[in-house]
Backbone as a ProteinNet text record, in pm:
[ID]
protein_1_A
[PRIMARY]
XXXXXXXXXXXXXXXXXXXXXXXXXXXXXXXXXXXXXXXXXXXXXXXXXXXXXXXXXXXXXXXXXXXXXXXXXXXXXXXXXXXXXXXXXXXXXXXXXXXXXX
[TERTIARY]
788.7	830.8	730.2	704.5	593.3	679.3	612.7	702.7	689.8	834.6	799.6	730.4	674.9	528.5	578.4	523.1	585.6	411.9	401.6	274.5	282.9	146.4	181.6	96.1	218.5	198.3	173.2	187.5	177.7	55.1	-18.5	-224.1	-226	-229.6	-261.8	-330.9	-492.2	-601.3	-568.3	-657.4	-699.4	-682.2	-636.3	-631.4	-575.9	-521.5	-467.9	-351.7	-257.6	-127	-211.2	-310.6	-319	-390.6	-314.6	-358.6	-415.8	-392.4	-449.9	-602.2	-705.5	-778.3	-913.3	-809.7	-897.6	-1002.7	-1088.6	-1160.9	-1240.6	-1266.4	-1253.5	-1377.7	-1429	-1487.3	-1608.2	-1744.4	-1846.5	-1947.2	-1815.6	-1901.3	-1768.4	-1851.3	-1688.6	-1750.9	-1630.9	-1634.7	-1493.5	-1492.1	-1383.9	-1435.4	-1278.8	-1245.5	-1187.2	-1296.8	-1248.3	-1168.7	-1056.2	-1046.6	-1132.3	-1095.5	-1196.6	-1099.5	-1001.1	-895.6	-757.4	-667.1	-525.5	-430.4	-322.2	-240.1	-189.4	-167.3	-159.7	-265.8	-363.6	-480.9	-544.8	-587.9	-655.9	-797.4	-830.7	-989.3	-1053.1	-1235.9	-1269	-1322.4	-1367.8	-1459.2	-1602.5	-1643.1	-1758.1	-1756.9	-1636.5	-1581.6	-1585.7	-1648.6	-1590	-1457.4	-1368.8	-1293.5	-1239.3	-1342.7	-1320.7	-1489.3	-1490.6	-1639.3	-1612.7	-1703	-1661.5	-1812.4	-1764.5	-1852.3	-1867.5	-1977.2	-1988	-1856.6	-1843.6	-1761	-1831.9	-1974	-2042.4	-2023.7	-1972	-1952.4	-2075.1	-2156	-2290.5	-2239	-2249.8	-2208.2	-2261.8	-2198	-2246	-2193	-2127.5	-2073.1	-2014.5	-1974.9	-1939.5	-1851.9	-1727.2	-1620.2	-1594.6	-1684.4	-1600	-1503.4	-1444.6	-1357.1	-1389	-1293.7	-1364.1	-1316.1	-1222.6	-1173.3	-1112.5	-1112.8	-1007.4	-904.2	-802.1	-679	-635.5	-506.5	-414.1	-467.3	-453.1	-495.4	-368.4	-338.4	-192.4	-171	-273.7	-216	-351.4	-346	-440.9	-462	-573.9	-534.1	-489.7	-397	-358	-417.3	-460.6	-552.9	-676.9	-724.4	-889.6	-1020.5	-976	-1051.6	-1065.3	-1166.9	-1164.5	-1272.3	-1244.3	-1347.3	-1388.8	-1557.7	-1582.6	-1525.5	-1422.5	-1351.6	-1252.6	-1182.5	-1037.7	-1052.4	-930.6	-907.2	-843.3	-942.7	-949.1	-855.5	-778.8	-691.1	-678.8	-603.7	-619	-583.4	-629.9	-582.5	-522.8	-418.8	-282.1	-400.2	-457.5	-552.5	-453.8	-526.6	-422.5	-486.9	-378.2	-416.4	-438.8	-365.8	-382.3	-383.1	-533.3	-606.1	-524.7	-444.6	-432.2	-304.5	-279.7	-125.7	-164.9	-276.2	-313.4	-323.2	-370.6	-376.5	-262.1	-156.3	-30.7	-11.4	-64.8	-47.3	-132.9	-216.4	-373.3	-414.7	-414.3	-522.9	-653.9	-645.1	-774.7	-885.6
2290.3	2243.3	2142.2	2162.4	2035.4	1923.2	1831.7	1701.7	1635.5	1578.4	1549.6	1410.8	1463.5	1347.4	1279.6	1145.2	1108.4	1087.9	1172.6	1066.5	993	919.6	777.5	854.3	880.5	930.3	828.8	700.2	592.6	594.5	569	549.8	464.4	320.9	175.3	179.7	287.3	291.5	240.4	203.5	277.4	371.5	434.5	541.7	691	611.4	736.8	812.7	723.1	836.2	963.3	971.6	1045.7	1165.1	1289.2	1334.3	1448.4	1521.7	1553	1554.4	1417	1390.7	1419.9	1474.8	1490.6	1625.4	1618.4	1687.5	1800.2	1731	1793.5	1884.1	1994	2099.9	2020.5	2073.6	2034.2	2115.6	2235.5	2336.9	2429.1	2452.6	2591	2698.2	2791.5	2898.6	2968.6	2984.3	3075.9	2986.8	2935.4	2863.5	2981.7	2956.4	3008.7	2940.1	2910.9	2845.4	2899.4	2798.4	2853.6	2815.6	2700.6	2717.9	2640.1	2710	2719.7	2592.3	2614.6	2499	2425.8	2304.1	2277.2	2255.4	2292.5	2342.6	2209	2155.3	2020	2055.7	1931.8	1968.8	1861.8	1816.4	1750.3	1721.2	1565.1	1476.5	1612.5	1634.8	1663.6	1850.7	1943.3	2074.5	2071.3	2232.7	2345.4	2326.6	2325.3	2365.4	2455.7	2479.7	2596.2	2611.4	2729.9	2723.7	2768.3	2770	2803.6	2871.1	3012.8	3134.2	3137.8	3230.4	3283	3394.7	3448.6	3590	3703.8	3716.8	3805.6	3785.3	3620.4	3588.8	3546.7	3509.9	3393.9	3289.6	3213.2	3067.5	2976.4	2904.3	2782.1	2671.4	2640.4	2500.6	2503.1	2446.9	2395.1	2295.2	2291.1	2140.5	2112.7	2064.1	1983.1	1850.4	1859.4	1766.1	1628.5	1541.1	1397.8	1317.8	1353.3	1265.7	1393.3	1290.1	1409.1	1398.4	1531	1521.2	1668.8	1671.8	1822	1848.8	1977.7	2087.4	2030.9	1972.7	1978	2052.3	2064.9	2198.9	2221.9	2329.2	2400.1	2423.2	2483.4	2544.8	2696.6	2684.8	2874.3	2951.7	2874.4	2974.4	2948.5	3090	3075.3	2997.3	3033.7	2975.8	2821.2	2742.8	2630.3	2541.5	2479.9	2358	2248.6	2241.7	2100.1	2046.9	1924.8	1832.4	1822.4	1952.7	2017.8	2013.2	1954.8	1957.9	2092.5	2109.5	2225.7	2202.4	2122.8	2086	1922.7	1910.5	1756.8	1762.6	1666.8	1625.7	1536.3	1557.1	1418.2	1346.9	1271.9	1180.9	1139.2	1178.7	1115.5	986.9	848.9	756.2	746	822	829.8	946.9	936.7	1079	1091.2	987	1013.1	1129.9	1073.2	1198.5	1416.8	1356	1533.4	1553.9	1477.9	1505.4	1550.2	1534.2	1563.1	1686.5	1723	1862.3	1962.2	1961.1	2002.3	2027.4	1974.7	2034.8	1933.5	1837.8	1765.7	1836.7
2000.4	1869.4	1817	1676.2	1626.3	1616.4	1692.6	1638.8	1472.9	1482.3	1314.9	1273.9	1146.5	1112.9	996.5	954.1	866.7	816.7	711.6	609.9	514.4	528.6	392.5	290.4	222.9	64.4	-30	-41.1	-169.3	-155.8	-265.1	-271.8	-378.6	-281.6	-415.7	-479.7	-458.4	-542.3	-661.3	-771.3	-873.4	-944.2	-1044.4	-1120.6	-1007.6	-900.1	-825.1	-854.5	-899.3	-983.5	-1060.3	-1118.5	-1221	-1129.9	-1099.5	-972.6	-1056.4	-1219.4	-1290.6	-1293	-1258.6	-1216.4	-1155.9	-1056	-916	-932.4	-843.4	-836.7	-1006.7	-1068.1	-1197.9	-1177.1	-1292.3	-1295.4	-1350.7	-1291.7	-1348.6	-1478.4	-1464.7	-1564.5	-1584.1	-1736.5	-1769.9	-1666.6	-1680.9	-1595.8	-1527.7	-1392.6	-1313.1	-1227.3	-1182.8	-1058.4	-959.2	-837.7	-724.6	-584.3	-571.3	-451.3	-325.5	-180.7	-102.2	8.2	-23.6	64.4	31.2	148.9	135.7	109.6	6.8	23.1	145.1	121.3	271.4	378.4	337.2	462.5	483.3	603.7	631.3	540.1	471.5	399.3	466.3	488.3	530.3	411.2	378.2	298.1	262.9	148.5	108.1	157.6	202.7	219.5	113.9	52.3	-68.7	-79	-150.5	-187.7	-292.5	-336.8	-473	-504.2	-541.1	-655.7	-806.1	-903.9	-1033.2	-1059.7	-1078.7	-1090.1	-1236.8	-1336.9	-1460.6	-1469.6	-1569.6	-1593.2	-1481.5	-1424	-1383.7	-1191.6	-1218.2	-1051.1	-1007.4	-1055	-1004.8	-1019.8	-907.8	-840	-970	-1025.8	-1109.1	-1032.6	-973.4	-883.2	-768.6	-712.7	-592.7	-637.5	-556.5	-565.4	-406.7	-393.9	-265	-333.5	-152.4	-140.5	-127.5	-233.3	-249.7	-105.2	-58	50.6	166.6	283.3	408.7	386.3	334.7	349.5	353.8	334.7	271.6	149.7	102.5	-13.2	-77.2	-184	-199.3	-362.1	-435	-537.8	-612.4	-661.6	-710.2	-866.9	-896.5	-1019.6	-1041	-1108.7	-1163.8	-1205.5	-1319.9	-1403.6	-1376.5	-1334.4	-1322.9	-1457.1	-1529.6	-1653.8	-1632.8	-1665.9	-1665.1	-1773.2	-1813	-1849.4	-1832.6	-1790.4	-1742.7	-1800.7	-1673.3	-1664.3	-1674.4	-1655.8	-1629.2	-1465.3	-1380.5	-1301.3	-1188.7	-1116.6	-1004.4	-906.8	-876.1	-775	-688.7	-621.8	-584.9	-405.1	-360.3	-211.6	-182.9	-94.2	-40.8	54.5	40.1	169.1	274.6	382.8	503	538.1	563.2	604.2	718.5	827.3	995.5	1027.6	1059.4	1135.9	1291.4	1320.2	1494.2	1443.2	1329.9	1297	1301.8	1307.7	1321.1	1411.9	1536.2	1636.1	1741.3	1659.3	1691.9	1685.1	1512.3	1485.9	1546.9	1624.7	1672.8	1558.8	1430.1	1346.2	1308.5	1366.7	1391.9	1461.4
[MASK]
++++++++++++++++++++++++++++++++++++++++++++++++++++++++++++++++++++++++++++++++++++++++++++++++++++++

């Protein structure tokens, strides 16, 4: 059985409520994710790319911090500085180690 985890969800940051935000698009185009809700991301990981209509790579989004995938975008269409998705940052890495996903 996984034991149960409690994470610290509050983020005193700065402009962190606005989770809208995160990770924004550096170019119009088609957002591709690259991985799963939920899924552990590491600091400076793909997490999506944003292709032309033809599917030639125009960007790369990595991940600004280590945490959970916690939502995405729907619609593929995007415009620089429309937000591609955001990450729950975990404050305690020993907590994955629980989960083996460290």
């Amino acid at each position: 059985a996984v034991p149960k985890v409690q994470w610290l969800v509050e983020d005193p940051r700065d402009q962190s409520g606005f989770m809208q935000m995160q990770h924004p698009a550096a170019v119009d185009g088609f957002f591709e994710p690259l991985v799963s809700l939920g899924e552990l991301c590491e600091q400076g990981q793909p997490i999506g790319q944003i292709t032309d209509a033809c599917g030639t790579l125009l960007a790369s989004v990595p991940a600004g911090e280590r945490g959970l995938m916690l939502f995405q975008r729907a619609v593929p269409g995007v415009k620089a500085g429309e937000s591609t998705g955001g990450i729950l940052p975990l404050a305690y890495a020993q907590e994955l180690d629980h989960l083996g996903l460290s």
